[in-house]
C-alpha positions as CSV (number, residue, x, y, z in Angstrom):
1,X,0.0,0.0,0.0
2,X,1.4,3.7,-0.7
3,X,-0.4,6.7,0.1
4,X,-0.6,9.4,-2.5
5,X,-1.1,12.9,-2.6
6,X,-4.6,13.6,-3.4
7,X,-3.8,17.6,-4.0
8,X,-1.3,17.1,-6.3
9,X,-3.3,14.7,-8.0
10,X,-6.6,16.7,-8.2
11,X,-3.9,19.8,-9.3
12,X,-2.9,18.0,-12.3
13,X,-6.3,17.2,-13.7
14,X,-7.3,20.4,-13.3
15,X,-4.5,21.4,-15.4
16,X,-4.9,19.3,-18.0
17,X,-8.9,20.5,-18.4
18,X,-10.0,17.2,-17.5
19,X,-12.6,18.3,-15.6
20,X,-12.2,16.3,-12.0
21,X,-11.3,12.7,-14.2
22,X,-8.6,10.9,-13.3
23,X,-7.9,7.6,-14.6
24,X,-5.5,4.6,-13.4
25,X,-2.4,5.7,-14.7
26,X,-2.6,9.1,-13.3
27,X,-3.3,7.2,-10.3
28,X,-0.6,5.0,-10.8
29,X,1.9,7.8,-11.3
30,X,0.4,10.4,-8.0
31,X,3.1,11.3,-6.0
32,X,3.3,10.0,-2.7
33,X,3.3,11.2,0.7
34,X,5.8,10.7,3.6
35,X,3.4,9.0,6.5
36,X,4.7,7.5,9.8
37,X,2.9,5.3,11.7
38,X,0.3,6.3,14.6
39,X,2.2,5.0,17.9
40,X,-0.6,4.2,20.4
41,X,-0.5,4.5,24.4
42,X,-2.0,5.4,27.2
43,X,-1.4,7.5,30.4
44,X,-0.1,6.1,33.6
45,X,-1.0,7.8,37.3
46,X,2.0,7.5,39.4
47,X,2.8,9.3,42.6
48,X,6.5,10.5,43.1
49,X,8.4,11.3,46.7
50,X,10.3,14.7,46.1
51,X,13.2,15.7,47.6
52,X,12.0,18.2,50.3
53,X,9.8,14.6,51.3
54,X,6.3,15.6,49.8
55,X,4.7,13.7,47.0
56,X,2.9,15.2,44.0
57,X,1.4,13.3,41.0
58,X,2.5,13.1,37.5
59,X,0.9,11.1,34.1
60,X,3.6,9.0,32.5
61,X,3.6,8.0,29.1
62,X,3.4,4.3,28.2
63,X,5.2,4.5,25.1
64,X,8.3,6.9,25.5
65,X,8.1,7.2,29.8
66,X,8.1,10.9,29.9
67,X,6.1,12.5,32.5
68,X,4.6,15.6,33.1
69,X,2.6,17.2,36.5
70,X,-1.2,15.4,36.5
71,X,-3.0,16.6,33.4
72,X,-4.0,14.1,30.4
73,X,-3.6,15.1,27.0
74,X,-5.2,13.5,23.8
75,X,-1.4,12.8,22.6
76,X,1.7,12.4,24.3
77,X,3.6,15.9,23.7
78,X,7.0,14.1,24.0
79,X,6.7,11.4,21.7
80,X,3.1,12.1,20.1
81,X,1.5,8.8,20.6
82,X,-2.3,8.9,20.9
83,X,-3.7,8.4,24.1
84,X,-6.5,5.9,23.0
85,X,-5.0,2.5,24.5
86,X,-6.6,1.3,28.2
């Protein structure tokens, strides 16, 4: 499977005046996109000791570990995985 670049495919019918058609080879031939793969995760609640002896709460990401004081985001602002995982 490749992805392709629907603008620049919809760009060069309209170029050619062929009204919104597009057959296979055009198709064939789009330009593709660069796409990465959607990491998935989920938050973890996890109290930490400080050094003055208190504790505070922090979310931890599953995927990369990085942590951050106790709000939950849709996606991970460290390693942008989505937050959709139990």
């Amino acid at each position: 499977m490749r992805l392709i670049d629907a603008d620049a495919l919809i760009l060069a019918a309209q170029q050619e005046g062929a009204y919104g058609y597009v057959d296979a080879k055009e198709i064939a031939d789009a330009p593709t996109v660069d796409a990465t793969p959607v990491r998935h995760g989920h938050w973890t609640h996890e109290r930490l000791v400080s050094t003055s002896g208190g504790t505070y709460a922090v979310v931890r990401c599953s995927e990369c570990k990085w942590q951050h004081p106790m709000w939950e985001t849709k996606f991970c602002p460290n390693c942008g995985a989505k937050m959709d995982l139990q």
